[in-house]
Backbone as a printed PyTorch tensor [residue, N CA C, xyz], in Angstrom:
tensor([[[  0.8430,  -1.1940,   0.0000],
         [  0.0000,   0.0000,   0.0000],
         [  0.8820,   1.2490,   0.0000]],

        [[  0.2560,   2.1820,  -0.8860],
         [  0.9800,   3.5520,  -0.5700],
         [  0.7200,   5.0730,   0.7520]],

        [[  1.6890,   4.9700,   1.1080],
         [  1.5370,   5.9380,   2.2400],
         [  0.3050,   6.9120,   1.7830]],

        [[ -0.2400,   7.2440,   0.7590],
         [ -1.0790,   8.3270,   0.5480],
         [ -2.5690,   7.0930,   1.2460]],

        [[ -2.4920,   6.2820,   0.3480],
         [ -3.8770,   5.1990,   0.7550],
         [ -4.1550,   5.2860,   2.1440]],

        [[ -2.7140,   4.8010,   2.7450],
         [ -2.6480,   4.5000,   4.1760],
         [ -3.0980,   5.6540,   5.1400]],

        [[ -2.6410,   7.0410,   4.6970],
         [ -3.3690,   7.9020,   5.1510],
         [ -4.3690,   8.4530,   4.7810]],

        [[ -4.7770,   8.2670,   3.7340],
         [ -6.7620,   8.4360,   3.4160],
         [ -7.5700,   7.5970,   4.2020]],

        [[ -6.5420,   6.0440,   4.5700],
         [ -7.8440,   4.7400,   5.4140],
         [ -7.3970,   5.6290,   6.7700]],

        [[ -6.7180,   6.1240,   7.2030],
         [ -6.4550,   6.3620,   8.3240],
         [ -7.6780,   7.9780,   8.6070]],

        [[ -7.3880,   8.9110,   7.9320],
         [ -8.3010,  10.1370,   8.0320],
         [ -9.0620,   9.9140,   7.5730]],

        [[-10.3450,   8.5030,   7.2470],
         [-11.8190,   8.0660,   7.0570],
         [-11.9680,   7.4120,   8.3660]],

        [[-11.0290,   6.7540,   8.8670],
         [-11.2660,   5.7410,  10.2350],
         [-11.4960,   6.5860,  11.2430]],

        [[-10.4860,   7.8320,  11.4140],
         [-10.5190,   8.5110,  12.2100],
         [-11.6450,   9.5390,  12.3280]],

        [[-12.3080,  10.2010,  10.9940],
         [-13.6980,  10.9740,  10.8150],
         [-14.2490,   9.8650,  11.5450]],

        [[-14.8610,   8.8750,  10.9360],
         [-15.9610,   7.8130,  11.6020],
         [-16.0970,   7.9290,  12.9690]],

        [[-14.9000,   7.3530,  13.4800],
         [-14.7210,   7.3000,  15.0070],
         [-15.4380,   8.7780,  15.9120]],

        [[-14.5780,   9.9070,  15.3010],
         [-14.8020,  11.0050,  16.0480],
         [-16.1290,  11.1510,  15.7150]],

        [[-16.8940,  11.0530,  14.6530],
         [-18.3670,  11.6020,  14.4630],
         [-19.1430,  11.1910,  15.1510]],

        [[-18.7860,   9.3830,  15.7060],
         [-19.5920,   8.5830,  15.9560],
         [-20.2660,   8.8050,  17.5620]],

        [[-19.5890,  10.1790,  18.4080],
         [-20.0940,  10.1350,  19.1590],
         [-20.9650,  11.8300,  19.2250]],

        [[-21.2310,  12.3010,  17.9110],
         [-20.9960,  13.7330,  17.7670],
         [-23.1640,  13.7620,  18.3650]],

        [[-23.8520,  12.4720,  18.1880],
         [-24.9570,  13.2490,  18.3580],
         [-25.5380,  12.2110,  19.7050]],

        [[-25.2500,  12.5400,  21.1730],
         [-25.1420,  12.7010,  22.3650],
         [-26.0440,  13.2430,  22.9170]],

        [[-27.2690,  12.8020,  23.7120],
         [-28.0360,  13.5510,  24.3820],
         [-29.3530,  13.1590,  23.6300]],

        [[-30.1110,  14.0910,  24.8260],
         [-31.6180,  13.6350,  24.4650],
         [-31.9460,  14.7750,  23.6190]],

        [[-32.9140,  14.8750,  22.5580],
         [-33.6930,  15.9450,  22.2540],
         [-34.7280,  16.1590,  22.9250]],

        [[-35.6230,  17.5560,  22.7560],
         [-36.5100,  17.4560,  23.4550],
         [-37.8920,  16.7060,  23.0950]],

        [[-37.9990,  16.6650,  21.9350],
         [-39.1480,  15.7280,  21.5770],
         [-39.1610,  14.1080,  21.9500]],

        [[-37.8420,  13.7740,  22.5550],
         [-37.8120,  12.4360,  22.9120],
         [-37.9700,  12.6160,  24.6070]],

        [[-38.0570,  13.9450,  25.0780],
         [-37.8560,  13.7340,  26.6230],
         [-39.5900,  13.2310,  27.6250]],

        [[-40.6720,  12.9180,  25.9550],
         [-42.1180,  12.9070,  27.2010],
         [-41.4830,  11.2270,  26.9560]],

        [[-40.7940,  10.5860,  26.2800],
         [-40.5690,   8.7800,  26.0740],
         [-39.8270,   8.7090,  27.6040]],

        [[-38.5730,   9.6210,  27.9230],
         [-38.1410,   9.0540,  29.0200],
         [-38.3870,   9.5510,  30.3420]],

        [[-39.4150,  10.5760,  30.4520],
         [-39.8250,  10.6940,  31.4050],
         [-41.4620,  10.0960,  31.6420]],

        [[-41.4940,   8.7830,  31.2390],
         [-42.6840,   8.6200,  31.7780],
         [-42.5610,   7.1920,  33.0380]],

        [[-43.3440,   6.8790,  33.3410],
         [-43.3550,   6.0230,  34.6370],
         [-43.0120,   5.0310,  34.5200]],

        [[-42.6860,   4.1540,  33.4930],
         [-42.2060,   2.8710,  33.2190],
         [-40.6860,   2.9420,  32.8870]],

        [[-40.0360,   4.2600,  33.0160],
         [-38.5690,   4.5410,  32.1990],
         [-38.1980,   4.7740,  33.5810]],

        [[-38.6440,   4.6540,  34.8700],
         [-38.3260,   5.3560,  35.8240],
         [-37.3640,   3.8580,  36.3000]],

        [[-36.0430,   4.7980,  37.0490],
         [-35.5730,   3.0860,  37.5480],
         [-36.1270,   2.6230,  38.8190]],

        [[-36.7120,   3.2770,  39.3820],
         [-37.9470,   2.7530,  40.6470],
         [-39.2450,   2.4900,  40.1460]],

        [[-39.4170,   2.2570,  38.9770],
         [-41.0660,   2.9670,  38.8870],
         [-42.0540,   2.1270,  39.7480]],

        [[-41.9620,   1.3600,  40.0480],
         [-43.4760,   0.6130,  41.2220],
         [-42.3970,   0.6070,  42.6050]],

        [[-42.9040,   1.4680,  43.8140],
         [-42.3290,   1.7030,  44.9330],
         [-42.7480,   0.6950,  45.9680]],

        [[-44.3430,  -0.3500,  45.5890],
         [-43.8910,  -1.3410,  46.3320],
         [-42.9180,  -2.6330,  45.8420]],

        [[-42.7480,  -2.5840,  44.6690],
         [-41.1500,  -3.5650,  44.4870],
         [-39.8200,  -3.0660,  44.6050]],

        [[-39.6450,  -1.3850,  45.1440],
         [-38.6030,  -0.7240,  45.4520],
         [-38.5210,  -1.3860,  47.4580]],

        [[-39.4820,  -0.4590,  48.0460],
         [-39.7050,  -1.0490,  49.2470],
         [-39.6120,  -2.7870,  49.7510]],

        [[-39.8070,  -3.7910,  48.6190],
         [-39.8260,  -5.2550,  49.1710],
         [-37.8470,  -5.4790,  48.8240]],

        [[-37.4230,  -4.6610,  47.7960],
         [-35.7440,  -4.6770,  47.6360],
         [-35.1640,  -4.1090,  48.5330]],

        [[-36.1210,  -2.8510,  49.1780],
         [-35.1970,  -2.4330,  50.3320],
         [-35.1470,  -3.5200,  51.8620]],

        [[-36.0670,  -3.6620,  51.6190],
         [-36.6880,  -5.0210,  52.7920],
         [-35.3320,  -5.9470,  52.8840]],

        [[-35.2110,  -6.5850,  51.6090],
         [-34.5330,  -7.7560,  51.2470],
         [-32.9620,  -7.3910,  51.8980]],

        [[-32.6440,  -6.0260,  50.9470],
         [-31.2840,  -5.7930,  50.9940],
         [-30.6120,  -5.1390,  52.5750]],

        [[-31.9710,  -5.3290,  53.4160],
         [-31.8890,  -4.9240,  54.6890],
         [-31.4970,  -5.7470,  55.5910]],

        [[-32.5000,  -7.0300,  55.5240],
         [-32.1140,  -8.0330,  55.7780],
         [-31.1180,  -8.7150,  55.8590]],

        [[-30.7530,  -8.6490,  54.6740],
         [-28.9750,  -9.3750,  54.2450],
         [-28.2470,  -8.5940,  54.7420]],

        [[-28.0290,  -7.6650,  54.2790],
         [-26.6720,  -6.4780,  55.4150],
         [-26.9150,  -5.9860,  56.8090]],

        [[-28.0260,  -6.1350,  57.0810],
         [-28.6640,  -5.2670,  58.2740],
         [-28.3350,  -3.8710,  58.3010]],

        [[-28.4030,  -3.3150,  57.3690],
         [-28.0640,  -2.2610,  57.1810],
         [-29.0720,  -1.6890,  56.5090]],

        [[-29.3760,   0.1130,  56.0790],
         [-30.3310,   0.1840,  54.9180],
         [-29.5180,   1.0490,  54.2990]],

        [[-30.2260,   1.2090,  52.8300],
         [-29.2750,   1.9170,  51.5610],
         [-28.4930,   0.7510,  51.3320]],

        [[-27.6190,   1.4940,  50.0340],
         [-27.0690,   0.9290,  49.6210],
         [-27.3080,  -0.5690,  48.6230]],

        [[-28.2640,  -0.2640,  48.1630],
         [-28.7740,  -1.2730,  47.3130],
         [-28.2990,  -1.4120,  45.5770]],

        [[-27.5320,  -0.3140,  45.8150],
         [-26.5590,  -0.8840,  43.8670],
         [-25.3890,  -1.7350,  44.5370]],

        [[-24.7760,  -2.0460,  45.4270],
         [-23.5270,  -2.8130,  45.7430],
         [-23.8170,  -4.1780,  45.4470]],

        [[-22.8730,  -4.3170,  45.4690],
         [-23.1660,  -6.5890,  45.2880],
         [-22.5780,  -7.4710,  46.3120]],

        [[-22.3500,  -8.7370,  46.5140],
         [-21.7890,  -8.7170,  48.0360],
         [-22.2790,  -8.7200,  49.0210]],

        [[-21.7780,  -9.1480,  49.9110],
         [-22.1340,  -9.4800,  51.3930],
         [-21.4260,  -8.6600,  52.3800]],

        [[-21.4530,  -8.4430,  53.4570],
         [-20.6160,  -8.1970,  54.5860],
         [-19.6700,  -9.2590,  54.7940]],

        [[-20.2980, -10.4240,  54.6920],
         [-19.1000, -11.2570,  55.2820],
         [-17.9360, -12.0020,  54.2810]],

        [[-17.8400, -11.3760,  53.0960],
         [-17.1660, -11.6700,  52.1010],
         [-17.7750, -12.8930,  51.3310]],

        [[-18.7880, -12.8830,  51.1540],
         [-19.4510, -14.0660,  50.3110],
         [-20.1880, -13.0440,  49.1640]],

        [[-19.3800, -13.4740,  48.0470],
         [-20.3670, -12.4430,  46.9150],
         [-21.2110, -13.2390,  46.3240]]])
C-alpha cells in the first residue's frame, strides 16, 4: 500500500470514530418517552420497598442497594 492510501484509510477511520459520538443527548421531543413512569428506575415503589426489605435483611443495614456482596465476604 501507498503511504497516501494509508493515510486516506487512516483520516476516514478517524472521521468515523470522532463523528460517531458527535450526536449525544436527548432531544426534546424524545424527553415525554423518558420521562414517563415505566422509564423510571424505581417505577413501582412497592417492588422498590420489598428490595429495600430484602437488601436490609442481608446487610442489616439500609441503603445501599446498587452494591453486590455481602458483609461477610461471600459475593
Amino acid at each position: 500500500m501507498s503511504c497516501r492510501l494509508m493515510l486516506l484509510c487512516a483520516l476516514l477511520g478517524g472521521g468515523v470514530l470522532i463523528s460517531g459520538c458527535s450526536s449525544l443527548g436527548v432531544r426534546p421531543w424524545q424527553r415525554d418517552v423518558l420521562a414517563r413512569r415505566e422509564m423510571q428506575l424505581d417505577s413501582d415503589p412497592l417492588d422498590a420497598a420489598i428490595d429495600d426489605h430484602l437488601y436490609f435483611s442481608k446487610e442489616a443495614s439500609s441503603g445501599g442497594r446498587s452494591f453486590a456482596g455481602g458483609g461477610c465476604g461471600c459475593n
